[in-house]
C-alpha positions, 0 to 999 in steps of 0.5 A, a space after each residue: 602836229 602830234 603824234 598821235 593819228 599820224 603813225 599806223 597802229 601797227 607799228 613793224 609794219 609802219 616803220 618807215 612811215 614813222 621816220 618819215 613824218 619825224 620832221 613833221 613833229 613841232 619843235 615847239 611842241 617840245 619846248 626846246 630850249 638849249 640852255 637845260 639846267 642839269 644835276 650835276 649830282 646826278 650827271 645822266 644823259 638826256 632822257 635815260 629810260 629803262 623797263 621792268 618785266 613782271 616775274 609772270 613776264 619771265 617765267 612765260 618766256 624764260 622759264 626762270 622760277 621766282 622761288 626762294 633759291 631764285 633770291 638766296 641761292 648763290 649758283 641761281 642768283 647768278 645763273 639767272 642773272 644773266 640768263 635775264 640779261 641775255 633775254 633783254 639783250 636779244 629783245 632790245 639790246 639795239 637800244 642799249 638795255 644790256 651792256 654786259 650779258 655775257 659776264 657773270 654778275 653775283 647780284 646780291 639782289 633782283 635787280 630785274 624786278 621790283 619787289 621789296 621784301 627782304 627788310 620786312 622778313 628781317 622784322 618778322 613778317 612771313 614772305 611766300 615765294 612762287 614760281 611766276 609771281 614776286 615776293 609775296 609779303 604777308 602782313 604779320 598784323 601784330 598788336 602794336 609797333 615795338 620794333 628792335 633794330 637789333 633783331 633784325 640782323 640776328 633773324 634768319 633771313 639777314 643771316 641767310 642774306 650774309 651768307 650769299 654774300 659771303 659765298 658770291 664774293 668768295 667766289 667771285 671776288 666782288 658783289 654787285 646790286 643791290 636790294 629793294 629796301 621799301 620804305 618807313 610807312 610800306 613796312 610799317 604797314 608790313 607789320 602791323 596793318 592798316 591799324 597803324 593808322 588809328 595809331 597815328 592819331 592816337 599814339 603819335 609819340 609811340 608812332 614816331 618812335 617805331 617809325 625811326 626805329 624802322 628807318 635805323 634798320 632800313 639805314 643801317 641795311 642800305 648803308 652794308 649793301 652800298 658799301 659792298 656793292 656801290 649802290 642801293 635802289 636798282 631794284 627799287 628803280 631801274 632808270 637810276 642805274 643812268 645816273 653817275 653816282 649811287 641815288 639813296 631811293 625811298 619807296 613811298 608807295 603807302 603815302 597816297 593813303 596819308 594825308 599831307 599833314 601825317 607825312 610832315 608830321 610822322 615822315 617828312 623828318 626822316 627824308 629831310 634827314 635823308 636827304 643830307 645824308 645821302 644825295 643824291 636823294 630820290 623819293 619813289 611814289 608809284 601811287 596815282 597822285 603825287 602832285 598832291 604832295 609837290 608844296 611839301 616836297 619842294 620844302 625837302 633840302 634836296 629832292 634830287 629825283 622823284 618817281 612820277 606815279 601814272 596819273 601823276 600832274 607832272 606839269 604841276 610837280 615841275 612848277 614846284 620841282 624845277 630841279 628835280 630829276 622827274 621819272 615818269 612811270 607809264 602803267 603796266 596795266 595801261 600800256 597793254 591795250 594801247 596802241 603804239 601810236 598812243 604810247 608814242 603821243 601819251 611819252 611825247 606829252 608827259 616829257 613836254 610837260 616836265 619841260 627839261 630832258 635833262 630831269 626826266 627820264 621815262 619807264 614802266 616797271 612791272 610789266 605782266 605777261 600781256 604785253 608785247 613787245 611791240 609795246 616795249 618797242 614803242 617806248 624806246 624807239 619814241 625815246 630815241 625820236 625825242 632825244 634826237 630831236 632835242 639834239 637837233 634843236 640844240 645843235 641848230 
């Protein structure tokens, strides 16, 4: 039996429905098995979860501005913080989104959203802030890729990044968090639009070069912020905030407008290089066809997580991937016109089709102003359906 058509669109109301047809739910449906392999780079709990919400989300219910203060002044960086945890604790602390809201936390970075910016500012581009929308980075189009790693950390915006880092540990005697660090082709693309892409087939050598000088910066970035923070990709992720040590996550967004002959050719080597030097080691791919790249992923070193963009063939990306850790991204944009009972069907198919609990987790990042929280109740609550039926079975 699926879920689907057994549980009543309204969901508040049908509570109790709900739970009583869990035993209804077909074990084999979900593959059960009690012998999971696990990652033990990784070390979660089975199925962890998380969301974020879109900056148009929290300035209609939080009031909390997104202008340049809200990421660079130290009494707002931490202000706001906890202003967001004390939010997410009301709404859904029951199923374990917030542990600490009532401390104080000089995040040095926007944990809660996810927005890469900051590395792209660093080599020159222009970013535009706003009250109820993220980081805006406007592409500075240049004529060609001549990037200097070492003018990055002389620019403005390192320097202002220094600053709150400096003033928060001042003050409070640690830092935490982390900031989106994007990815090689995402700021490329930044910094010289989609002319980068003629540039690959007719300035390959020149390419390379450019794509390794950004990936130096992007390095040399995550490597300051971990070691005064202990992580790198919160905000890049959420759900790898579950995991035991600090996961290094390259956001790939770009890469569904490439080939997989360019990504081996101009990509590939700097996360096979990434992936030996920093595991655990996670690829983050929102765009609708990641499966297009499973053959050329399971050649990496180690893959340790892989975020599964919507639309994704998650029962392909496990043939190829039967070790990786396979985050499904449910759409923001799906998510609010469906039904509760559509979600709870749409989660319970997907983490089928990845087969192992152990490697999957489940989130949906950027969610807008539209949806309600009955939808976001949804998620957690057929999580936390699934995760005690596994149990049960395992414990059978």
């Amino acid at each position: 039996m699926s879920i689907a058509g057994i549980v009543p669109a309204n969901f508040a109301e049908g509570k109790k429905h709900w739970y009583a047809i869990q035993s209804k739910i077909s074990l084999t449906q979900l593959h059960m098995n009690k012998n999971y392999a696990r990652n033990p780079v990784l070390n979660n709990k089975m199925l962890p979860v998380d969301i974020v919400l879109a900056p148009e989300w929290w300035n209609r219910h939080a009031g909390i501005c997104f202008d340049r203060d809200f990421f660079f002044h130290p009494a707002r960086r931490v202000e706001d913080e906890r202003k967001m945890e004390k939010v997410l604790k009301e709404k859904w602390g029951r199923f374990g989104l917030v542990t600490d809201s009532e401390q104080a936390r000089p995040e040095v970075g926007a944990v809660h959203l996810a927005a890469g910016y900051l590395v792209s500012e660093m080599l020159g581009c222009q970013v535009r802030y706003s009250k109820n929308h993220p980081p805006q980075v406007v592409p500075q189009g240049i004529d060609k890729l001549n990037i200097k790693p070492e003018l990055a950390f002389e620019s403005p915006a390192f320097q202002e990044f220094q600053k709150l880092t400096e003033e928060l540990k001042s003050r409070y005697g640690k830092l935490c968090g982390d900031v989106n660090w994007s990815g090689i082709l995402n700021i490329a693309l930044d910094l010289r639009g989609q002319d980068v892409f003629m540039d690959m087939h007719t300035a390959a050598d020149d390419v390379k070069q450019n794509f390794s000088r950004i990936a130096n910066v992007i390095e040399r970035f995550v490597e300051i912020v971990e070691s005064h923070t202990g992580t790198s990709s919160i905000s890049v992720n959420r759900n790898v905030r579950h995991f035991e040590r600090s996961l290094f996550l390259h956001s790939e967004c770009s890469h569904t407008m490439i080939s997989v002959e360019f990504y081996e050719k101009f990509l590939m080597p700097w996360d096979i290089a990434w992936s030996q030097r920093h595991r655990p080691f996670g690829i983050h791919y929102c765009g609708p066809d990641p499966h297009r790249y499973a053959r050329t992923f399971a050649k990496l070193p180690y893959l340790d997580f892989l975020d599964v963009g919507w639309g994704g063939n998650v029962a392909e990306l496990r043939k190829f991937l039967p070790n990786t850790f396979l985050n499904i991204r449910l759409s923001p944009v799906v998510i609010v016109n469906q039904s509760t009972e559509e979600i709870h069907s749409t989660i319970t198919r997907l983490v089928s089709e990845s087969g192992n609990p152990y490697l999957t987790g489940i989130c949906c990042i950027n969610m807008d102003d539209k949806v309600s929280d009955s939808k976001v109740n949804a998620i957690f609550e057929t999580i936390d359906l699934l995760r005690r039926k596994y149990n049960k079975r395992s414990n059978s």
